[in-house]
Each structure stands twice: as structure tokens, then as C-alpha cells.
C-alpha positions in Angstrom: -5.0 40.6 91.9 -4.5 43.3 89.7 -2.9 44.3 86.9 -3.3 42.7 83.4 -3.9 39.4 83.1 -1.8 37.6 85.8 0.5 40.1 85.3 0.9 41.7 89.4 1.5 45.5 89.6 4.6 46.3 91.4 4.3 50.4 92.7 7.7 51.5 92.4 8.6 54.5 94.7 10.0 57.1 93.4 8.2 57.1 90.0 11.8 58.3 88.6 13.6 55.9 89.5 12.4 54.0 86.1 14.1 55.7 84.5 17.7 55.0 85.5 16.7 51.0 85.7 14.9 50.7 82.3 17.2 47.6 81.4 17.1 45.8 84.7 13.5 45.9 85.3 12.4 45.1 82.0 14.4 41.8 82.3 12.7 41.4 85.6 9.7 42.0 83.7 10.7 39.5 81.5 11.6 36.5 83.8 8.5 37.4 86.2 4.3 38.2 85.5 5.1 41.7 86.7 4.7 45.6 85.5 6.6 48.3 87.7 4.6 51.1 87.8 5.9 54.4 88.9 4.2 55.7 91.7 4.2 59.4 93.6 4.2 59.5 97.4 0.9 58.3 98.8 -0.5 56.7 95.9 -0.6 53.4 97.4 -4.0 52.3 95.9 -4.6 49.1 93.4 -0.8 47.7 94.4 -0.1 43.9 94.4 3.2 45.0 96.2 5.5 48.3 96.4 9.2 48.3 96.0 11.3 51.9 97.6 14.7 52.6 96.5 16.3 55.2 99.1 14.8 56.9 101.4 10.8 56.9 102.0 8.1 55.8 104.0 5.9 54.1 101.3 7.1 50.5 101.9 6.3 51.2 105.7 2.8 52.4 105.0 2.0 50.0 102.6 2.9 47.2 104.8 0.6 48.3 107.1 -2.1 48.3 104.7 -1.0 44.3 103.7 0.2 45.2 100.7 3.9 43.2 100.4 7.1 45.8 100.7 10.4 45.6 99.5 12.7 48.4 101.1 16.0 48.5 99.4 18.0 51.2 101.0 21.3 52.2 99.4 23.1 52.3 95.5 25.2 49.0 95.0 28.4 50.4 94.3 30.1 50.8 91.0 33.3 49.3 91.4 34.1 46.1 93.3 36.0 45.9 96.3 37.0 43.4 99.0 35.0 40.7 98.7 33.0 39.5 101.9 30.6 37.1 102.6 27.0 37.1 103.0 25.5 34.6 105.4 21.6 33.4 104.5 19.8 32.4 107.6 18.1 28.8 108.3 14.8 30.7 108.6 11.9 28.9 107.0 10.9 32.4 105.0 14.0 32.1 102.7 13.8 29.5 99.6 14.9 26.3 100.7 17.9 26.4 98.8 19.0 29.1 99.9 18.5 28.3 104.0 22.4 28.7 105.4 24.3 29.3 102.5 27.3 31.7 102.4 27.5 33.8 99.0 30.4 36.0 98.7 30.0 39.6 97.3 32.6 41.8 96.4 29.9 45.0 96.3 28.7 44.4 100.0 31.5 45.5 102.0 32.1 49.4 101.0 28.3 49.3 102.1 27.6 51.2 105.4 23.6 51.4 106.1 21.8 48.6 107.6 18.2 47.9 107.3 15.2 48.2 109.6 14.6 46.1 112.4 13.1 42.2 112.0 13.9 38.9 111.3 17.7 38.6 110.2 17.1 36.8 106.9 21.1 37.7 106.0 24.0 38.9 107.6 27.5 40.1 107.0 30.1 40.2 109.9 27.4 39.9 112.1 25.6 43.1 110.7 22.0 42.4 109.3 22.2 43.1 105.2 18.6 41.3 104.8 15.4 41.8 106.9 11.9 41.0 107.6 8.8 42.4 109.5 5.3 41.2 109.0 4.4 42.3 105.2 7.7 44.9 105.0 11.2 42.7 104.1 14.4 45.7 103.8 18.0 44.8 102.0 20.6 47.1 102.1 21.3 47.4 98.5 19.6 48.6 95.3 20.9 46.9 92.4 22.5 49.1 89.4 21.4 49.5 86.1 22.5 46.5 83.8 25.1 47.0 80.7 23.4 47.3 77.7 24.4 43.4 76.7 24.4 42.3 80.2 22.9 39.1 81.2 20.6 39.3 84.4 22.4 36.5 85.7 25.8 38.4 86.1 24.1 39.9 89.4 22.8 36.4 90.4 26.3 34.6 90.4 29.6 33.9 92.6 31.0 36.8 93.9 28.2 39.0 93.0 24.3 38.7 94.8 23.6 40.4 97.4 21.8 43.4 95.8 19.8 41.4 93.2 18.9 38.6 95.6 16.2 40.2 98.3 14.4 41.7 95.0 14.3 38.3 93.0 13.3 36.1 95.9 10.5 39.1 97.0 9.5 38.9 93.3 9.2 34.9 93.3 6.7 35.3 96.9 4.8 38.2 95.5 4.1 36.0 91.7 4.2 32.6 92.9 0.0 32.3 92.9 0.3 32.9 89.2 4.1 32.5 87.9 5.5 29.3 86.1 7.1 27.4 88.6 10.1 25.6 88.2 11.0 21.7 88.3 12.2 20.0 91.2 15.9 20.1 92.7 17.5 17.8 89.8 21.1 16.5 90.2 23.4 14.0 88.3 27.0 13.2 88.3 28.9 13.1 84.6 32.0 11.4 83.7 33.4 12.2 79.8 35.1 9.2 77.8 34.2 6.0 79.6 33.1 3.1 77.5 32.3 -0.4 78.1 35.7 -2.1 76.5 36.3 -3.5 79.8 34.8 -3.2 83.7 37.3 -0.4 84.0 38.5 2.9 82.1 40.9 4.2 84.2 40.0 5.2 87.8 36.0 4.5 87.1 35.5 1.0 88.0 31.6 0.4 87.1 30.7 -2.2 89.9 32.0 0.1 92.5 30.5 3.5 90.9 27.2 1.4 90.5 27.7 -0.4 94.0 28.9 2.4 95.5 25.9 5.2 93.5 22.9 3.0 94.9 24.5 2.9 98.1 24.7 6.7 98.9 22.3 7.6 96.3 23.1 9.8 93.8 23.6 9.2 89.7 26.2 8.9 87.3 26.2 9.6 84.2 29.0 8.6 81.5 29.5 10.2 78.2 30.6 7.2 75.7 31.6 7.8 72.0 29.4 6.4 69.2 32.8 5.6 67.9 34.0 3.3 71.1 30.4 1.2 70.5 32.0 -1.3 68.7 32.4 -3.4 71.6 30.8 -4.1 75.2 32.6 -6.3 77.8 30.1 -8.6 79.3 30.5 -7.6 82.4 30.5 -3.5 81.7 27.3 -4.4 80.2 26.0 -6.3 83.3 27.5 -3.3 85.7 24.9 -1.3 84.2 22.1 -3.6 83.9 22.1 -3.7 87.7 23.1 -0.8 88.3 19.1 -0.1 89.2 19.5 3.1 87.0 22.3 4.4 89.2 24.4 4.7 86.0 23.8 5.8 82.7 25.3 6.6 79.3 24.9 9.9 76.9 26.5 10.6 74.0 30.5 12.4 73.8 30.9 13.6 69.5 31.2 11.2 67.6 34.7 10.2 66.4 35.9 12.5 69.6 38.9 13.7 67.1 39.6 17.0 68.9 37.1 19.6 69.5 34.9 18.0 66.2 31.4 19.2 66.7 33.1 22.8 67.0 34.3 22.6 62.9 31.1 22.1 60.9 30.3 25.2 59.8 27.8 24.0 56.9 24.1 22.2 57.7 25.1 19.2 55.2 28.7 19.2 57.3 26.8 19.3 60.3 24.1 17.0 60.2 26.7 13.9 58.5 28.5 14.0 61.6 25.0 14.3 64.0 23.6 11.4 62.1 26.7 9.2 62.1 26.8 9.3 65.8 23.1 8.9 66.1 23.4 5.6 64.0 26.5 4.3 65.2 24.3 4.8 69.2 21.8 2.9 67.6 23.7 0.1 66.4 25.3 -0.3 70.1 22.0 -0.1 71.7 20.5 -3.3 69.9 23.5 -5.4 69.9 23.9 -4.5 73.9 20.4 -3.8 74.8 21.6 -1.0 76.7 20.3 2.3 76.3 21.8 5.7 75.3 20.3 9.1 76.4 19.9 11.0 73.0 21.7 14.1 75.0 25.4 15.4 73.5 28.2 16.5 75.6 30.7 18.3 72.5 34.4 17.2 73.5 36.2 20.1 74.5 33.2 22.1 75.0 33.0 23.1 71.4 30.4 23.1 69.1 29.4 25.4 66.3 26.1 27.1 65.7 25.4 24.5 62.7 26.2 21.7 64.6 23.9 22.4 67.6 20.9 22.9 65.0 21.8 19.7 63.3 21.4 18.1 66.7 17.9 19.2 67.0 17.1 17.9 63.5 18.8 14.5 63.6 16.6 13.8 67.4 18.9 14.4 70.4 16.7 16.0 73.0 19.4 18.0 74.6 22.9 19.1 75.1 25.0 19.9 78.2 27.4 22.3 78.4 29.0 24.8 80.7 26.9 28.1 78.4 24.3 28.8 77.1 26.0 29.5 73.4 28.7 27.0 73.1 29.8 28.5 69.6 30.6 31.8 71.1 33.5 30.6 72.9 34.7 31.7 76.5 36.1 35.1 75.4 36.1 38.5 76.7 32.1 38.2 77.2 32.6 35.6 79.8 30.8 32.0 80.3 27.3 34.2 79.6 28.2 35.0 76.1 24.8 35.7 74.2 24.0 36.1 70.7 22.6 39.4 69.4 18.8 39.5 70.2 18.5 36.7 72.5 17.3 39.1 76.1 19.2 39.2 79.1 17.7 36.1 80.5 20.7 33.6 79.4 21.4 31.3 82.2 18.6 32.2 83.9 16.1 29.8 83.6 16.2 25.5 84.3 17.3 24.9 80.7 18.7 27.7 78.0 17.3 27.1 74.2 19.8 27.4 71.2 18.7 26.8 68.0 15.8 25.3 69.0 18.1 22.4 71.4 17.5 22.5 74.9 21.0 23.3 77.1 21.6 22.1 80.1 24.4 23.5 82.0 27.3 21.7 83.9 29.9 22.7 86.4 33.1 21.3 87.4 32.9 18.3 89.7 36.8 19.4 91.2 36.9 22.9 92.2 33.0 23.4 92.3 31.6 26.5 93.7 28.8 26.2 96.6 27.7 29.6 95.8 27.3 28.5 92.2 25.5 25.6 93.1 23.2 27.3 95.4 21.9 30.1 93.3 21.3 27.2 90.8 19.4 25.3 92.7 17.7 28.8 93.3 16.6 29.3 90.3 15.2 26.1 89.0 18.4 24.7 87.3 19.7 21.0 87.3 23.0 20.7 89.3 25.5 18.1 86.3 29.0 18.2 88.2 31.4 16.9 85.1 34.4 15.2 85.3 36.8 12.9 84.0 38.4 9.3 85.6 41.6 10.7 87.1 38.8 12.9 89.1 38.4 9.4 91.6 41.9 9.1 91.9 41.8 9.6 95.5 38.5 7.2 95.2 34.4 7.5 95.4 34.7 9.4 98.9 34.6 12.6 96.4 31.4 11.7 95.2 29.9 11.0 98.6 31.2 14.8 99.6 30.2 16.6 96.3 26.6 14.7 96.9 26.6 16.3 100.4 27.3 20.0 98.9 24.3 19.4 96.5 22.1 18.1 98.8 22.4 21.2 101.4 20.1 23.2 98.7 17.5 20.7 99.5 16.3 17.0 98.9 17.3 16.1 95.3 16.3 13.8 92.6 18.8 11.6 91.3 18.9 10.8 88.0 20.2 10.7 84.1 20.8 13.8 81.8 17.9 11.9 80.2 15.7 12.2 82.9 16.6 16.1 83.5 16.0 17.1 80.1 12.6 15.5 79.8 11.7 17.0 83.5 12.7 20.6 82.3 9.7 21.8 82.3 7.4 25.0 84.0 3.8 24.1 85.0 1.5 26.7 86.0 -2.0 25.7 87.9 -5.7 26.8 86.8 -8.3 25.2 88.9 -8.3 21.7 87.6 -5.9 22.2 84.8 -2.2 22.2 84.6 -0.5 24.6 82.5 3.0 23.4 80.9 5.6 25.3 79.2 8.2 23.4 77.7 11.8 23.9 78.2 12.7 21.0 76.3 11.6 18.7 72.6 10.7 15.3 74.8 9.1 15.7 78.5 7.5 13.1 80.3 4.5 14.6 82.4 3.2 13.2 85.8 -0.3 14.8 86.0 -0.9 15.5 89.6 -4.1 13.7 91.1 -6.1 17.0 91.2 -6.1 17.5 87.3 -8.2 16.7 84.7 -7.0 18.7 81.8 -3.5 19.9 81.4 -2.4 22.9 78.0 1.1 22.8 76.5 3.1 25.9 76.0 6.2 26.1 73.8 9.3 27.1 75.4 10.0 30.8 75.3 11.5 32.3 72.0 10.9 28.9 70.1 8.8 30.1 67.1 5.7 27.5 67.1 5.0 27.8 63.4 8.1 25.1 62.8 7.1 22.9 65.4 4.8 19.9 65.6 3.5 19.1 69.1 2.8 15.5 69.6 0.9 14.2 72.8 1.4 10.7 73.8 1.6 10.4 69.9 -0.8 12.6 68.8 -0.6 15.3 67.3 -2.1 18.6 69.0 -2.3 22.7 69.0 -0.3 24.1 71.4 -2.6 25.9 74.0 -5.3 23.4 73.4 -7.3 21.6 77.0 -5.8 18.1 77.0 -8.0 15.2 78.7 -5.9 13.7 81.6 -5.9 11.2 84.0 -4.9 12.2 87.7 -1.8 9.7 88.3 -1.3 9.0 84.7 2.2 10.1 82.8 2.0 12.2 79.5 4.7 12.1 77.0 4.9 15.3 75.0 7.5 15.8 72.1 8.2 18.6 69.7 9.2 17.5 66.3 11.0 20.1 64.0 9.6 20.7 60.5 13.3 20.5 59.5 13.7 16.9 61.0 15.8 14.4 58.9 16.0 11.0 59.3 19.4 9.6 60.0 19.1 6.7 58.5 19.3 8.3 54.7 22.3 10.8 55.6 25.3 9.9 53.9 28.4 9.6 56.4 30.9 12.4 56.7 33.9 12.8 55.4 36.6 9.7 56.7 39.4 10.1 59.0 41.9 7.2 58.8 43.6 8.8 62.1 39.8 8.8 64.4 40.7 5.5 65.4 44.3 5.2 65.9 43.9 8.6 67.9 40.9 7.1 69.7 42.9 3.7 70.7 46.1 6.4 71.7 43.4 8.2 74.8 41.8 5.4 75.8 45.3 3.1 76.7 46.6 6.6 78.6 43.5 6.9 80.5 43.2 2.8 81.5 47.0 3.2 82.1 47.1 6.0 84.8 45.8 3.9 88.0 49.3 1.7 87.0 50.8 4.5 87.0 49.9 6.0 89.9 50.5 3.1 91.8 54.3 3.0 90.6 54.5 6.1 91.1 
């Protein structure tokens, strides 16, 4: 290997074609362990692989040597046009999750070269667009230059890959001895506004979603208001006692009084209303004996910047949402919406940071987009469908399909939003020592049997100086060798200097219309399978 550190040297061919990609391969740079270096013709010497845009014979040559190629032959247009669709191959040299998929482009078609000869790795209208040969792989586009507050992922998305792809997934072979390595395929069905006033709400019937979720195996997940805990029917509660853990609960706002996590806009403001819920999930979980995952899902997607912050200081250990930034809305910018500052790497990785609170995104369980799924499950992310209860109207059989379209990126694990935020996590090996770099503030660490020491990174852009690591209760340094047992499991947890406790915040502000509102939703929602039926 070389290069500095574990960071691989990428010859780039020609040398000037940095110069017209600064912004896209520095954000490569960024989400990889690798330096472009420009390279003249020949110069093929102390390379841990060579990438050629346009014409040349350097990926060729280099190939031949055993040095790992990239060829990428043409411009990726400017300007969209008829979208077409990409077909991945089965063949065991692509990412698992990507074997057979079919990701539409709307660049590909106004393309008219085809690359070199090989195994088909992709194909459009029965025209390779993806090969490889031995140590040289060629794609037929090069990717452009990104905006100045473009997000990487906008290349890696629905409707748009087919450039970006071949260079990410030849970046991911060439690294993978010394990159951090993402979690496991994690999936999880959610379901907003259920509680446990009765066996039913709505069109979810909990025997049958738990019957039916151990059955077929997958998870689902319901997002209960702190303000609905004031009750448990017996046999709600004893739907998810033996459920086996096929069900679970999270937490939906607090009051769920319109978009309310979205209006704080002050950290007192904020953490009253964090803190309320927090307490009020408390309260339920020792008269019930049930237990609440301390992860948010805002109603209405909204949630200001104050809010999420007070999240991370009253204890939840995540939030899911369909961004990165919930407070910046779903404007002009588009669902990657970034703050000022923040890189090009939103949506990128398995979990997004925001103030200091893991995110964890979620798509739409009707309407869902394979290719979205895919390139999630491509890079490392957790695949949440959401929905509501009039999403089962026509029964569970949509569960059983939507389970199907997930598990076609690969074998996943089923489990709670719980589960996936303590599992978001990068390890990294070292001889006999695992490497971990947090993506989120509790994760629960199976150490493999080949390690006896294992280090603890903070997650990227988190500033350690306000953080306290604890280690199976401990406190530690970040960085610091860690004695562990092969088989054991390690619970690690980042407490914020900032970190109230909920118990001694005052309540927020009443609302003698929360509950009359509250009781208003929850008789339309338990009302429309009646309805349905008369109608």
C-alpha cells in the first residue's frame, strides 16, 4: 500500500483533469481513504489503482502491470433527457445489493460509446454501459463536476447513477483492506399513531401484525404518543409481549398537536417539550412494563434545529426522518437540503448527524422506489418503510411484498429503530483489534471472536471535546485499546456535556385543545375499517 497512512493513491489520467473535478473528488476523498493524484502518460509507478477519463491507454497498461483500472470513457451529459434504464448483472463481482437491480437514468441514453470488451457488469437496451476484464473494469460515463452546494448523493439516487456508480463501487474494492466498513443490511417496518387503547387502531390489528411479522419475518415498528400512554388495553399490551420482538414502539412528539416539534425555536422551549415526552414514556413504561425505543419520529416531519438538539440533551438516541436537516424544510433544495458547512456527504453515509442526534432516514412504505432502496442498501443505510394504518387497508399481503423488494438487496436483519440506531456503526480491522467509529450516542458492540482489543472513534464532524465516552459504564478516551472478550457484547454511549436531566424540567406551556384534538384523530382513524366496509 501506498500513499499516506491508509490513505491509497489513486493515479488519475490526465493530470488536468483535476482540475475541472476539484468538488467531486474531494468529496470522494472525503467519503473514501483515497488521494487522486494527477498523473502524465507513463507514469504508472507507486499507484494503488489508476482511474482514465477519455481517451488513453493508461488504464490498459496498468492493468497489465496488476495495478486495478477504472476506464470511464465519455462526459455525462449536461442536461437530462429520456430517461432509460440501467440493468446491473447477477454477477458475483457487483455488491450484493446491487446483483439484478434496474436503476433508471435520465443521462444514459443521449450516450453513444460503449466500453471495452469483458464481463457485462451493466447494460442498457442490451448494450454493455459497465464492464470488466481481469484488473481493467470500463463504464461509459465520467461523471460532471458537482454544484458548488451539491450533495454527492444527488449522483447516487433515482433517476440519476449510472456515471457515479462504476467509480464508487471501484473505489469501495480498491479501499475495502483499509476503509470503515459499513453495518449490515438493516430493515424495519414503521407505522405513525398507533397506541395501545385497544387491540386495534384502525386497520393495524396487533395479533395479526405480530402473528403475521414472526411468520414471514420482518419488524414493525409503531410510533405511539407520550400523550396516548395514559392507557394500555390488556391485550395490546400482551400482543406485544409475545410478539417475540416482532413489534416495537418509538416515540411520535409529544402532544402530536400539528407539526409541534417544528415550533420551538428557543433551547428552554425546546427541551420542556423533549423532556415532557421523555417523562410521560417513562411513566408508561413502568406501569405497562413495556418498553419504548428512545428514538423520535416529529409528526409531520417537522422539527426545528432547537428541538433536534434538545433531543440529544434530554437522552433519545436517534431520530428518523425522511432528511438529513429536518428544519430546512423540503424546499427548492430538495430532500438533501444541507446546512452551510456541513460537506457534500449528506445522505451519504448509514446514519446523518444533526446537532449532535443521530438521523436515520425513512422512505414511503406506498409508492416506494426499488432504485432508492437499492442504492441504500448500497451504501450502508437502514431500509425504515413508514406508513400509516389505512396503508393495510387492502391487508398484511403489502407487507409480505414490500419485505420481498427489500430483501432482493440481500439477506436482512429485522429489527427495531432501536436496534438500527445502536448498530449504526463503522468498524475498521487491525490485526487483533477492532476499530469503531460511531454513527450514533448508544451502540451495542458484538466483538468478533478474533479480537482482543477493540478503539472507539467519534462519529465524523461530532466535536469530542463535549462528549463523554462511556464503555460498558466506564468512562474512556476516545482512541484508547479497549480489553475485549471474543463473543462478548460492548455497550458504548456518548453522553453530551450539555445533558439535562428530565426529571427537573418544568413542563411546557398547556394546551387545553392537545387532548380533545388527540381524542378527534384517533376515533377517525379506529373508524375508517367501519367505514370502509359500508362503503
Amino acid at each position: 500500500m501506498s500513499g499516506d497512512g491508509r490513505r491509497q493513491t489513486v493515479g488519475l489520467f490526465p493530470a488536468s483533469a483535476r482540475d475541472g473535478l476539484q468538488r467531486l473528488l474531494g468529496a470522494l476523498e472525503e467519503a473514501f481513504p483515497v488521494r487522486f493524484e494527477g498523473r502524465r502518460e507513463g507514469e504508472l509507478a507507486g499507484l494503488d489503482a489508476i482511474l482514465l477519463l477519455g481517451d488513453g491507454d493508461q488504464a490498459e497498461a496498468g492493468a497489465a502491470l496488476g495495478t486495478p483500472a477504472l476506464h470511464l470513457l465519455a462526459p455525462e451529459p449536461a442536461r437530462p433527457g429520456e430517461p432509460v434504464v440501467q440493468e446491473l448483472a447477477s454477477d458475483g463481482a457487483l455488491d450484493r445489493s446491487l446483483r439484478g437491480a434496474e436503476l433508471p437514468d435520465d443521462r444514459l441514453g443521449a450516450a453513444e460509446r460503449a466500453p471495452g470488451t469483458g464481463a457485462v457488469l451493466a447494460a442498457c437496451r442490451g448494450v454493455p454501459t459497465w464492464t470488466a476484464r481481469g484488473r481493467l473494469q470500463s463504464a461509459l460515463l465520467i461523471p460532471r463536476e458537482l454544484e458548488p452546494e451539491e450533495a454527492l448523493r444527488e449522483r447516487l439516487r433515482d433517476g440519476r447513477s449510472a456515471a457515479l456508480l462504476p467509480l464508487v463501487h471501484f473505489l469501495r474494492e480498491v479501499t475495502a483492506r483499509v476503509a470503515w466498513q459499513p453495518p449490515a443490511l438493516r430493515a424495519s417496518f414503521l407505522f405513525d399513531d398507533p397506541n395501545l387503547h385497544w387491540p386495534s387502531y384502525g386497520f393495524v390489528k396487533l395479533p395479526a401484525l405480530a402473528e403475521h411479522a414472526r411468520r414471514h419475518g420482518y419488524h414493525a415498528a409503531l410510533a405511539t404518543i407520550p400523550l396516548d400512554g395514559w392507557f394500555a388495553h390488556p391485550a395490546a399490551r400482551r400482543a406485544l409481549r409475545e410478539s417475540g420482538g416482532a413489534l416495537s414502539l418509538l416515540v411520535h412528539g409529544n402532544d402530536h398537536y400539528g407539526g409541534e416539534l417544528g415550533r420551538p425555536r428557543t433551547a428552554a422551549e425546546a427541551v420542556a417539550l423533549a423532556a415532557q415526552a421523555l417523562r410521560r414514556v417513562r411513566s408508561f413504561e413502568e406501569r405497562t412494563g413495556i418498553a419504548v425505543d428512545r428514538v423520535m419520529v416529529p409528526p409531520h416531519e417537522e422539527c426545528s434545529r432547537a428541538t433536534v438538539a434538545s433531543l440529544r440533551r434530554c437522552g433519545f438516541e436517534a431520530m428518523t426522518v425522511t432528511q438529513p436537516f429536518p428544519w430546512l424544510g423540503d424546499g427548492e433544495e430538495g430532500w438533501l437540503a444541507r446546512p452551510p458547512g456541513t460537506g457534500p456527504l449528506a445522505g451519504w453515509g448509514p446514519a446523518d448527524l444533526a446537532e449532535g442526534l443521530p438521523v436515520l432516514l425513512r422512505h414511503p412504505l406506498s409508492g416506494r422506489s426499488l432504485p432508492e432502496l437499492t442504492l441504500r442498501a448500497f451504501l450502508g443505510q437502514p431500509l425504515v418503510l413508514y406508513g400509516h394504518q389505512a396503508d393495510l387497508l387492502e391487508g398484511l399481503d403489502v407487507l409480505t411484498e414490500a419485505a420481498a423488494d427489500i430483501e432482493r438487496s440481500g439477506p436482512a436483519r429485522w429489527c427495531s429503530l432501536g436496534e438500527i440506531a445502536a448498530s449504526s456503526f463503522e468498524t475498521r480491522r487491525e490485526g487483533d483489534r477492532l476499530d469503531v467509529r460511531l454513527l450514533s450516542r448508544v451502540a451495542r458492540i458484538e466483538v468478533p471472536a478474533d479480537t482482543e482489543q477493540l478503539t472507539v472513534d467519534p462519529p465524523p464532524g461530532l466535536s469530542a471535546d463535549g462528549e463523554r465516552l462511556l464503555v460498558d459504564g466506564r468512562e474512556r478516551r476516545f482512541g484508547e485499546p479497549i480489553d475485549a472478550a471474543p463473543g462478548s457484547t460492548i455497550k458504548v454511549v456518548l453522553r453530551s456535556e450539555d445533558t439535562v436531566d428530565v426529571a427537573d424540567v418544568p413542563a411546557p406551556r398547556l394546551r387545553p385543545l392537545a387532548m380533545p384534538r388527540r381524542i378527534l384523530s384517533e376515533s377517525r382513524d379506529r373508524l375508517q375499517p367501519l367505514l370502509s366496509r359500508t362503503r
